[in-house]
N, C-alpha and C positions, 0 to 999 in steps of 0.2 A: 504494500500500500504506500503510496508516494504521498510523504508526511508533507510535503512543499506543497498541496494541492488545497483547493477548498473545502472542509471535510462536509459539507452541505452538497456538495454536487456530487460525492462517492455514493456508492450504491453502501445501503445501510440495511440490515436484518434486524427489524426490533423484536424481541422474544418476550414471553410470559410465559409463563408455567402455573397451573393448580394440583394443590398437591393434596396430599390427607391429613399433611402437618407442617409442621414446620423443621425437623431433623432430616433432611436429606438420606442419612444413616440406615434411618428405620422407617421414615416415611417415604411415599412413591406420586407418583407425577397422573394426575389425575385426565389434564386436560396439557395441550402446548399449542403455541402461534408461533410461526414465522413470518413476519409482514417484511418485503421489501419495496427499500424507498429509497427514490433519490432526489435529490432537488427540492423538497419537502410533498413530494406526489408519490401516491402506491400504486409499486409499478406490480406486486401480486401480493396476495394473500393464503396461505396455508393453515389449516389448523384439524386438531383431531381428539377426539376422545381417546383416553387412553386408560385399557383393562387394569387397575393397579395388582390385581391378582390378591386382595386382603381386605380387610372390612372397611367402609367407608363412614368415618367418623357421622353423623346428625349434627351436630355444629357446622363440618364441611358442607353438605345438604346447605342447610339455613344461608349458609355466606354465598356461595356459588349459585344454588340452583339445581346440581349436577347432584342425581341421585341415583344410585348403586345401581334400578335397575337402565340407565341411559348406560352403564359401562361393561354390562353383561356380556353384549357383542360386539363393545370394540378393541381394536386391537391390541395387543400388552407392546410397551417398549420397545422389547427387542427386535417386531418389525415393520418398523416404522425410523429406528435408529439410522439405516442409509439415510431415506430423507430429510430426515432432520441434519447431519452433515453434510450434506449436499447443499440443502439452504440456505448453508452457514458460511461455504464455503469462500473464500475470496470478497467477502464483506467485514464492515464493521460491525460488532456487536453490538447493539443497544438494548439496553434494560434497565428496570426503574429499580431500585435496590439492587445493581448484577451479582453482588454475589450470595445474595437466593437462588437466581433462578441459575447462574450457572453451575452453584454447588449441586443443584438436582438433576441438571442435563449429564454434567461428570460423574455424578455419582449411575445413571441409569444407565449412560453409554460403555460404564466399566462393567456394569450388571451383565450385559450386552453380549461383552466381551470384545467393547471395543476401545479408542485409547482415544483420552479429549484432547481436543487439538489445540490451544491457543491461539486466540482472537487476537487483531485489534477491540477493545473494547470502549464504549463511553458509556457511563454513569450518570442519567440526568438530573437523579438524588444529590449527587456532590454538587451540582450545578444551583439544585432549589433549595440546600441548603445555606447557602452564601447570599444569593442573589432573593432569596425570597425571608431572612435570615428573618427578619422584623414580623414577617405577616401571617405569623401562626401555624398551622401543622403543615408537616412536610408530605404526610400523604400524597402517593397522584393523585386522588381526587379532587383534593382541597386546590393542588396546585394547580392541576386542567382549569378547576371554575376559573378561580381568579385569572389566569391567563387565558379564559371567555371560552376553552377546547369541550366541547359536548363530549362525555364518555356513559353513549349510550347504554353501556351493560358494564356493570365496572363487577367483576371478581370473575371476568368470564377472559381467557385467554387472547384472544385475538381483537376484542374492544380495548384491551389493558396493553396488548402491545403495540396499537395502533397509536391513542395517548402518550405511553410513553415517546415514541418520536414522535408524536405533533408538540409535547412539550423540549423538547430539545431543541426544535426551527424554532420555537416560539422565543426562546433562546439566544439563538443565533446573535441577532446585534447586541447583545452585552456581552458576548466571547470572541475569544479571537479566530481568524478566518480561515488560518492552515491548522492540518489534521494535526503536525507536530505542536503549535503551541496550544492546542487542544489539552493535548494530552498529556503536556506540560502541566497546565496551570491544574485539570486533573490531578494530577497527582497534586500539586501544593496545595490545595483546597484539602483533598482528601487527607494528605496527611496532617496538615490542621487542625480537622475536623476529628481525628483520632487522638490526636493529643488532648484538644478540648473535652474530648468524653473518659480520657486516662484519667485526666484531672478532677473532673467531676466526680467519677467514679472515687478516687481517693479522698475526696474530700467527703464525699457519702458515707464509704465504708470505718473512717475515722470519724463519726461523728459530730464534722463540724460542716457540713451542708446545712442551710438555711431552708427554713421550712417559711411557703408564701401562703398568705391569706392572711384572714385574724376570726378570731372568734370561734365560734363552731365551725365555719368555711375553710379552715386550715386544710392545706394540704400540701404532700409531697411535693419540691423545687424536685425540676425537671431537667436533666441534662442538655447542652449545648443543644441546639438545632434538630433536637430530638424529634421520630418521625412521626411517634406515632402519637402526637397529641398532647392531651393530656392523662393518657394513661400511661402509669409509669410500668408497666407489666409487659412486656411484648408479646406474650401469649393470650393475654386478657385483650390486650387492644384488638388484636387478629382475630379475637370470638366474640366482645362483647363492645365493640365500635361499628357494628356491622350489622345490617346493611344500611347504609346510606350513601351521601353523594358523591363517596370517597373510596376508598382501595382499602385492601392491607398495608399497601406500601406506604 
C-alpha cells in the first residue's frame, strides 16, 4: 500500500463482527461484513450469518436480533474463511474498536486452520476519541448521530461496518491526507490514549480516583475518552446500554 497516496481514495474493507460475547477465546463470531469502499462510495457489500456451532446467549438475541434459530442453517466459519480473506485482501482495514473485531476474525481463521495475515489497518475509535474528546460517549452510534450518518440497524454487521467508514470520511478534513501520516498520528493518539487509561487505571486501583456527582447522584469518575458511556463495566454496557441509537462500540 503506497503510504504517499491519499488514504480516502485507497480501496478500504470496513469489517464488523457479532459475536456471542465478548472473549474471542471462548466466544464465536455470530454474524460478519465486509463492505468495500473507496472515495467514500461502496463499491460492494458482503455479509453472512454464521453457525457458531454453541449456544447463543438471550442477551445476544435482545442486542442483535439474531436468534439461534436464523443460525441453524448457516454456515460455521470455516467455510466461509476463503472469502473472508479474499475480501481483505490488498485493502485497508477498517473497524470501529479493531481490535475486537480482528481478535475474533484471528482467533476463527486459526480455528480454520488458517494463519491471519496483517493489514494495513485504521481505527476510527482513536480518531473519535481525540476529535470528538469533549462531546460524550465514544460509541458508533453516539458518534454516527452527531456526525448526522443514519445507522439504520446498529448491532447488525454490515449497517455497523458500513458507519464505521462513513465515520472515518466524515473524518477526513481534520486528519491528515496521506495513508502514512495517517497512521502516524494513529498510533500517537493511540498511544496516548493508552497511557491516559494506564493512569486512570492506577489512580482507581490506589484509591485516589475522584468520585463525580454529589448527593445521592454520586457516581463512578470514568476513565479518559472512555467508550462506553457512562457505564463503567464493559460487559454491563454491551448488555444493558442496548438497544438504542448506538452500538457496543
Amino acid at each position: 500500500m503506497n503510504e504517499a497516496q491519499n488514504w480516502s481514495e485507497l480501496p478500504l474493507a470496513s469489517v464488523d463482527v457479532e459475536t456471542t460475547g465478548l472473549d474471542p477465546q471462548s466466544d464465536r463470531v455470530i454474524e460478519v461484513a465486509i463492505i468495500h469502499m473507496r472515495g467514500g462510495v461502496e463499491e460492494e457489500r458482503w455479509s453472512s450469518l454464521i453457525n457458531p456451532q454453541c449456544d447463543l446467549p438471550p442477551e445476544v438475541t435482545r442486542i442483535t436480533g439474531i436468534c439461534a434459530e436464523d443460525l441453524v442453517n448457516a454456515p460455521t466459519f470455516d467455510t466461509v474463511c476463503d472469502e473472508v480473506q479474499t475480501r481483505l485482501k490488498d485493502r485497508i482495514l477498517v473497524a470501529y474498536n479493531l481490535d475486537f473485531d480482528r481478535a475474533f476474525l484471528k482467533q476463527e481463521l486459526e480455528r480454520a486452520g488458517r494463519t491471519w495475515k496483517e493489514l494495513t489497518y485504521v481505527d476510527p475509535l482513536v480518531f473519535a476519541r481525540e476529535l470528538h474528546r469533549t462531546q460524550g460517549s465514544k460509541r458508533l452510534t453516539a458518534v454516527a448521530e452527531r456526525l448526522g450518518i443514519e445507522l439504520k440497524q446498529a448491532h447488525r454487521a454490515a449497517d455497523d461496518a458500513f458507519a464505521a467508514a462513513q465515520v472515518l470520511y466524515a473524518f477526513a478534513p481534520q486528519l491528515p491526507a496521506t495513508l502514512g501520516e495517517l497512521k502516524l498520528l494513529q498510533s500517537q493518539w493511540a498511544t496516548k490514549q493508552e497511557n491516559e487509561r494506564a493512569a486512570w487505571k492506577n489512580r482507581r486501583d490506589s484509591g485516589i480516583e475522584s468520585v463525580i456527582g454529589s448527593g445521592d447522584g454520586q457516581r463512578t469518575s470514568l476513565g479518559p475518552a472512555y467508550i462506553y458511556g457512562e457505564e463503567t463495566d464493559p460487559v454491563r454496557a454491551m448488555f444493558l446500554h442496548l438497544p438504542d441509537s448506538g452500538s457496543r462500540r
